[in-house]
N, C-alpha and C positions, 0 to 999 in steps of 0.2 A: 168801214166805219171810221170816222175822221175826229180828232181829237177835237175837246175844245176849245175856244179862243184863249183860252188862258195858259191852254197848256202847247207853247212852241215846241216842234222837234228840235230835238236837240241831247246833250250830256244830262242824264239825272236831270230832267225838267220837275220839279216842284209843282202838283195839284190840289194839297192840302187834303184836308178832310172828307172832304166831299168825295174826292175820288178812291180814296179807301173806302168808306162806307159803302160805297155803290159795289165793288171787288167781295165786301163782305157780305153784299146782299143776294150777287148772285151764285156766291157757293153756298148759303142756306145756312149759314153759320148765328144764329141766335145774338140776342141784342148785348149777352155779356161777353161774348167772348171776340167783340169789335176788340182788332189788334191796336197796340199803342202807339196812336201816330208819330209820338215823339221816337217813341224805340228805332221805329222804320226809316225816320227822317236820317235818325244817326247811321242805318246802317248803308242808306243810297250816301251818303257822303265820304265814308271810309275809300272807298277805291278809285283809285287814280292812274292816268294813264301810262304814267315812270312806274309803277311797281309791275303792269300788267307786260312792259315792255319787258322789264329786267326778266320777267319768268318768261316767257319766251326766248328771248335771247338764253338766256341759263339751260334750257330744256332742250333748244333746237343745237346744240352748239358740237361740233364735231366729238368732242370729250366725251359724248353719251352716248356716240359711234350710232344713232337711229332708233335707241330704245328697243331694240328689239327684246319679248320677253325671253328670258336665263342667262342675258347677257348682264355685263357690269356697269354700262348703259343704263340697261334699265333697273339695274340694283340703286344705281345712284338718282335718276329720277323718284324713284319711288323713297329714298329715305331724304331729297328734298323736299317732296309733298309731304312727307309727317313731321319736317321741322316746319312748315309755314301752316299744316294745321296745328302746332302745338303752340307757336308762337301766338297763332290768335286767340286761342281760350280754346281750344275744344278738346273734348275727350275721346281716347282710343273708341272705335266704334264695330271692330271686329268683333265675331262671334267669342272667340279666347282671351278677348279683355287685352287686346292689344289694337294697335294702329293697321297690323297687318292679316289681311285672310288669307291663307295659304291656297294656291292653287296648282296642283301637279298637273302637269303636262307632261306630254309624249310630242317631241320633234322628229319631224321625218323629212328628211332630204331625198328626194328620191332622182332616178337617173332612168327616164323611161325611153325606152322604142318600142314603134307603133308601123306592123305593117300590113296592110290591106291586099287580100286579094278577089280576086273581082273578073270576071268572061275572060279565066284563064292569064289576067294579068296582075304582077306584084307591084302593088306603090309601097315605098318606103318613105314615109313621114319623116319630114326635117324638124326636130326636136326646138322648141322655140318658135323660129322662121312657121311654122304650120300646126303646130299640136304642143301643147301643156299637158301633162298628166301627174296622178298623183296617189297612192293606195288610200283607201277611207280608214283604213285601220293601221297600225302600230306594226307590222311587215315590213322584216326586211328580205322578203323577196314577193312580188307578185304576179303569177303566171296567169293572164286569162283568154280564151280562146272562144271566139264566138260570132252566131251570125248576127250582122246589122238589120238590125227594123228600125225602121224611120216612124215615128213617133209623134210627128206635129211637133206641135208643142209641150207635148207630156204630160197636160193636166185631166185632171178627174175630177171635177169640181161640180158634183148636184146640187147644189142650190145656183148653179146661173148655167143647170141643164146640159152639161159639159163633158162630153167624155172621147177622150184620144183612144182610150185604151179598147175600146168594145170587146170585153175580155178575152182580148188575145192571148193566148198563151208565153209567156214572156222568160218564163225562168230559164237561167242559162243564158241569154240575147243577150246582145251589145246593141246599148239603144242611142240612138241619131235623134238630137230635138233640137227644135227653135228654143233662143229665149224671150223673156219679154212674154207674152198673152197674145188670144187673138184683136182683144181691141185694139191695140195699135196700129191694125191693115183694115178693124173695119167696128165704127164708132158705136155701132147698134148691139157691139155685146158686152161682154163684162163692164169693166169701165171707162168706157173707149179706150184712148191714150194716156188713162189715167193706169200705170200697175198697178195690178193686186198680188196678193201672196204668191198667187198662183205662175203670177208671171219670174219669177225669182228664180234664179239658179240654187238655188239651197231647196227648197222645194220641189223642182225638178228630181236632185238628187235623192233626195229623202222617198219620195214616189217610186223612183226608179227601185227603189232596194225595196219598199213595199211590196214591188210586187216578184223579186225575187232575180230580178239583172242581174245579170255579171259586172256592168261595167255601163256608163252612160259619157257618149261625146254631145256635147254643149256646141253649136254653131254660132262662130262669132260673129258677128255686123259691129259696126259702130252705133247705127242707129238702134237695133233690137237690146243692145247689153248698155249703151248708151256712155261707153268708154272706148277708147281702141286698143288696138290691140297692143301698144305697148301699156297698158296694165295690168292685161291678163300675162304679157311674159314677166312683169316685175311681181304679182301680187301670187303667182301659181307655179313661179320656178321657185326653187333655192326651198329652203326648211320650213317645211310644213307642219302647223301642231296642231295636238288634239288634246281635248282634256284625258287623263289618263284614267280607265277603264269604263268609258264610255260604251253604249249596249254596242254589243255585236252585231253585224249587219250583214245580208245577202252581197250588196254591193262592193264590191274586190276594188276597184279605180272610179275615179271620176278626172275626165277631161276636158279641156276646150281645143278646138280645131276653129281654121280660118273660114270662111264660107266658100275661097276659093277651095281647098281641099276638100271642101264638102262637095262641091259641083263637081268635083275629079271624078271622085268614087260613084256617084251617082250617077256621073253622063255614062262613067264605064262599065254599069249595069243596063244602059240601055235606057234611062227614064228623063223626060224633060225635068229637070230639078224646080225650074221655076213655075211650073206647071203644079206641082208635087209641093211648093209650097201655098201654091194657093187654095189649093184645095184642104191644106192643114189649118185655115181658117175657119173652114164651115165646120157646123156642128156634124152633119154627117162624113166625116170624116175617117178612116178606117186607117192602121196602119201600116206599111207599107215593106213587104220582105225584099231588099235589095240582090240576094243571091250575094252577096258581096261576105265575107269573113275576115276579120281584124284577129290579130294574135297582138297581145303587147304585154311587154315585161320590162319593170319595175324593180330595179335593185335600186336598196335605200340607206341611210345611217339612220341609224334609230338612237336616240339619245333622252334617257329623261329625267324631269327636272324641274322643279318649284318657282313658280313667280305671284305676284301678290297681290292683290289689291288691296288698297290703301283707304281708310276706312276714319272718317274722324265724326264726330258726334255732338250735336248741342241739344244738350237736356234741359228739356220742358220741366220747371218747376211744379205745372198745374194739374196735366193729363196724370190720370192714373190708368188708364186702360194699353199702355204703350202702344200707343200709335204712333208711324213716322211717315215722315216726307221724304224723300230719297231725292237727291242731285245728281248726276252721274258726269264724267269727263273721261275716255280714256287717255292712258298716257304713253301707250307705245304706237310703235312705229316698225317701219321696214328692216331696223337694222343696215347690215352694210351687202350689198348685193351686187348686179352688176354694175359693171363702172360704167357711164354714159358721161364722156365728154370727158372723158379722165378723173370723173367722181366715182366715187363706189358709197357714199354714207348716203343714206333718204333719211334725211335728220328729221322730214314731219313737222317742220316750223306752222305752218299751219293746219295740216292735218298731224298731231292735233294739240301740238304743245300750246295754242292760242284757245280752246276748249280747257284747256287745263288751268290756264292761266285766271279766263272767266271763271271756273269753279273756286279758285283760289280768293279771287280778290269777291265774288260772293259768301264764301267763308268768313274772311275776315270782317265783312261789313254787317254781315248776322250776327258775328259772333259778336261785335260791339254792341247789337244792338239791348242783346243782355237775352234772358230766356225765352225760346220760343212763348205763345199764350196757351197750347193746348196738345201739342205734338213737336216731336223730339226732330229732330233734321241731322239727316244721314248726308254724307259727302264723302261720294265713293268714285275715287280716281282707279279705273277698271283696266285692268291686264288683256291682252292676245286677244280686241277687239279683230282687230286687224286678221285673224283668225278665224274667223267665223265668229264675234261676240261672246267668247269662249272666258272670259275676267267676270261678266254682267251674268249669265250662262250659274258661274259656281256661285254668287252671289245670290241668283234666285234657290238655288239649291239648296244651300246653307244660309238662309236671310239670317241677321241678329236679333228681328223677332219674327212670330206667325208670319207667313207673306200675310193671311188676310189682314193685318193689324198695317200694311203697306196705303196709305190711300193713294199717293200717286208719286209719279219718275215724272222728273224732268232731266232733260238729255241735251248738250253741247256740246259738238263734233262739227269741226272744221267753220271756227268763228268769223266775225266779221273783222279783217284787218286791212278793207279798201275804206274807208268813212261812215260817215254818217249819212241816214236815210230817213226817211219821210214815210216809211212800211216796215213791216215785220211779218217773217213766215215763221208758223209755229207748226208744223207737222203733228196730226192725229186733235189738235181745234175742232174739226169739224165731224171726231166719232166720238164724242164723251160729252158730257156735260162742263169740263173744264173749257168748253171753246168759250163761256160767256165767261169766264175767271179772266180766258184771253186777251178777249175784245176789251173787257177794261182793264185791267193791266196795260194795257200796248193803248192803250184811250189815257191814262193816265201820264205816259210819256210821252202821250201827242203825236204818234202812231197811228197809220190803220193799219189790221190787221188784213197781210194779203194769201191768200188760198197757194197753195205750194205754186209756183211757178212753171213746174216741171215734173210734173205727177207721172210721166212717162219714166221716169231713172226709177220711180220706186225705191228710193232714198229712206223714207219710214221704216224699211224694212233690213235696212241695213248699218243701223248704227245700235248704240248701249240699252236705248230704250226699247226696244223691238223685244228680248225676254222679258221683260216686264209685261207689256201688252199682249203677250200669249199667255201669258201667267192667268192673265184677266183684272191686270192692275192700271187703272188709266192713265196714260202717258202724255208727255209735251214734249216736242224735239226743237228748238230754236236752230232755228234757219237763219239766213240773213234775206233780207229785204231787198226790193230791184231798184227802188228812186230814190237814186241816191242826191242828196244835196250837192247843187254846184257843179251835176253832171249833164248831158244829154241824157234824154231818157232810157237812150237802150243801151246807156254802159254798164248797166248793171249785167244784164244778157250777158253782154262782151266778153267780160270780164272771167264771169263762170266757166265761162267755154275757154277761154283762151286757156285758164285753169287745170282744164282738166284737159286740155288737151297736151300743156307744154310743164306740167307742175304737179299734178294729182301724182301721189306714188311711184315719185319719180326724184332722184338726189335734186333737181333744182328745187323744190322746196323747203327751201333754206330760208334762216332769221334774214330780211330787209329792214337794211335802219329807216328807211320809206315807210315802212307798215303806217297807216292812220288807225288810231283805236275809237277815235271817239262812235263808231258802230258798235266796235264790242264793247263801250261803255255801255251802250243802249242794250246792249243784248244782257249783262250783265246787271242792271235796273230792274229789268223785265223777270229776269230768274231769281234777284231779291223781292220784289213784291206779288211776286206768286208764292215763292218757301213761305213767305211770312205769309198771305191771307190763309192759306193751307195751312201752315201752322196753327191757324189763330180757330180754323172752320172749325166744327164738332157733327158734319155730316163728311159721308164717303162721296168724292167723284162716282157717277155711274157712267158707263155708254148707251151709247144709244141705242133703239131700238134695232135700227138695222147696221148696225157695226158687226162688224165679223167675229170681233171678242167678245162680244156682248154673253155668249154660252160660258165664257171661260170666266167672266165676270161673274155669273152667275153661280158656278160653280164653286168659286173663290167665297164670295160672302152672298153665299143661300138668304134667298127676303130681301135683298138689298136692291 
């Protein structure tokens, strides 16, 4: 949908009244509680691209050694986000009536070996170079010993007719899976090359120990995990956390292995591997005993230790029913890790101190804008994303009111610091009733609104907003956009990839005095005149009919 002639792409583009009205008509929000177009006007003008740069610079900068959470890093990031939300007007928004929610974690460093025997022959797994592992629980020792069953891809999924498991007997196994779903080898099932839940290595995991594993190795590709593998050695070696006394679980480890090591073990049972994965495609699928057995142990430092999410608050003069609108940004990072290139820090300049930065400088421009119309706005800079969502995670746990009093997350992770665009991706638009909030909003700033570009990475399900959305709270994830102004068309593409293949979770993403903001201007517009029509609505976000969360929704606010 393409803006209209009045409204150019571009910085906080100005569409007057009209274009709010329209943002407040289709969240169902009643004719008095139309937000103050003057409030809003003042708060798209507060943010500028020298303050957005200076947080950035400030957050990415060797000093805060990568943010990692219980480090001093990230003690000092987190008490610069509560002097710039105190600065702008807002109030502490933690559960204990302060800026900060406490979150105890469990770090785990672990030091695994991994060896496989197989028709009489031992492989010994090159730690890194071939195999990550890691204990799922707070152990600092983990012994487990067990036969491999190959798995497919490890989903259970009856509602899209789905099952790897055809109740195999499993408890005790060391289980071997694909990542990624079947659609991505074949378009006619789930949702082709779009991920779903189910394609997710956290999922995978969480199943494995359902059904009562010992242990589950993860098969890496580039294309099925949609990273390579130097991110699985930076983001699954060095100190692992956990929230501290999380449920206890069947599952002892969880690993990733190469696919060449997968094809070792395999060929040395005797089975065509590639054969053996295509057949983990079809629904009749069955899985697969390789006669092959894996022993691997786990000596670890166990250490634990409090990090915080950072919490600041603007109260609604008018709502009495406390209801809020929730923002989110994490603010860590890798911390200091391996050295590549003679660096050791992954400062996180864009993953995700540029998220942060947006949260900030939407802070400030709400906060000018004076009180919400109808609901209070939450602006929650989240701990040990990086983690498994493990900041957003105790957040859901301990909300500062009812979750159901929650009507919607909006979530900014890994912002726009290549330019300005002509689109805008908002992840989860198109399972809730906020995609028409989208459409005009991003119609407002002379925008179209484009359908995730890359629904294969399954990204939705991997950033702050994704506990929200299983909670059954309807969420928005701002993406950046691919047409970009002043470029060829497919340097938006380019760019991503080059990204993630030379910079994601990795020390070179580092503060560039290069960055261009005026995208995360746009993205930063976008997240102001959604807070504020949300603000201003007095109906709940629903999902959709067929969204996945739709039961959890349901769940959440019964009638709704």
């Amino acid at each position: 949908m393409t803006g209209p002639a009045s409204c150019s792409p571009g910085i906080l583009s100005r569409c007057g009244v009209a274009a709010v009205t329209l943002v407040v008509a289709v969240t169902g929000a009643s004719a008095q509680s139309v937000p103050d177009t003057t409030a809003l006007q003042r708060a798209l003008a507060v943010p500028t691209t020298r303050t957005i740069d200076a947080h950035i610079k400030f957050l990415a900068d060797d000093l805060l050694e990568g943010r990692a959470p219980g480090t001093r890093g990230a003690a000092i990031a987190a008490r610069y986000i509560q002097s710039r939300f105190e600065e702008a007007g807002l109030q502490p928004g933690a559960p204990d009536g302060t800026f900060f929610q406490q979150v105890r974690l469990v770090g785990v460093t672990p030091s695994p070996s991994l060896v496989v025997g197989v028709a009489r022959r031992t492989m010994v797994l090159q730690y890194l170079e071939e195999f990550v592992a890691w204990p799922q629980g707070p152990d600092r020792s983990v012994i487990a010993d067990g036969e491999i069953v190959f798995v497919g891809y490890g989903i259970d999924a009856p509602a899209w007719s789905w099952d790897d498991y055809k109740l195999e007997p499993l408890t005790g196994k060391i289980l071997l899976m694909l990542v990624n779903d079947p659609g991505l080898r074949d378009s006619s099932v789930f949702n082709g090359r779009a991920m779903t839940y189910y394609g997710s290595w956290s999922y995978k995991l969480e199943q494995a120990a359902r059904l009562g594993a010992a242990g589950a190795l993860l098969i890496h590709t580039n294309e099925s995990a949609t990273y390579p593998w130097t991110v699985v050695q930076n983001s699954w070696s060095g100190q692992q956390i956990q929230i501290e006394g999380q449920t206890p679980q069947t599952l002892r480890f969880g690993a990733w292995i190469t696919e060449r090591a997968a094809r070792q073990i395999v060929r040395a049972a005797g089975i065509d591997y590639d054969l053996m994965v295509r057949r983990a495609a079809r629904r009749d699928f069955h899985p697969v005993t390789l006669n092959a057995h894996a022993v691997i142990d786990i000596a670890s430092r166990v250490r634990r230790f409090t990090s915080v999410n950072v919490i600041g608050r603007l109260e609604t003069d008018h709502g009495d029913d406390g209801e809020i609108v929730v923002l989110t940004a994490h603010y860590d990072h890798r911390g200091i890790g391996t050295a590549l290139n003679g660096d050791s820090i992954y400062n996180g300049a864009q993953d995700n101190a540029s998220g942060v930065a947006g949260l900030l400088a939407t802070a400030a421009g709400l906060a000018a804008a004076g009180p919400p119309p109808n609901r209070s706005l939450y602006f929650v800079a989240t701990t040990a994303k990086e983690s498994g969502l493990l900041g957003a995670t105790a957040f859901i746990r301990s909300p500062p009111v009812p979750l159901a009093r929650i009507a919607a997350a909006i979530n900014l992770d890994g912002a726009n610091v290549w330019g300005a665009t002509r689109d805008v991706v908002m992840l989860g638009a198109e399972l809730s009733t906020l995609g028409k909030l989208a459409e005009a909003v991003a119609r407002a700033e002379g925008l179209t609104l484009l359908a995730d570009p890359n629904p294969e990475t399954g990204s939705f399900f991997h950033s702050d907003h994704f506990p929200f959305a299983r909670a059954g709270v309807p969420v928005l994830f701002l993406g950046t956009g691919r047409d970009f102004v002043n470029r060829p068309p497919d340097w938006g593409r380019t760019e991503t990839e080059k990204y993630l293949a030379n910079r994601y979770h990795q020390p070179s993403d580092e503060y560039d005095p290069n960055f261009r903001y005026e995208g995360l201007m746009q993205q930063v517009a976008l997240m102001t005149r959604l807070a504020w029509t949300l603000a201003g609505s007095l109906v709940f976000p629903v999902w959709n009919e067929d969204a996945e969360f739709r039961q959890a929704g349901e769940r959440l606010r019964p009638g709704r």
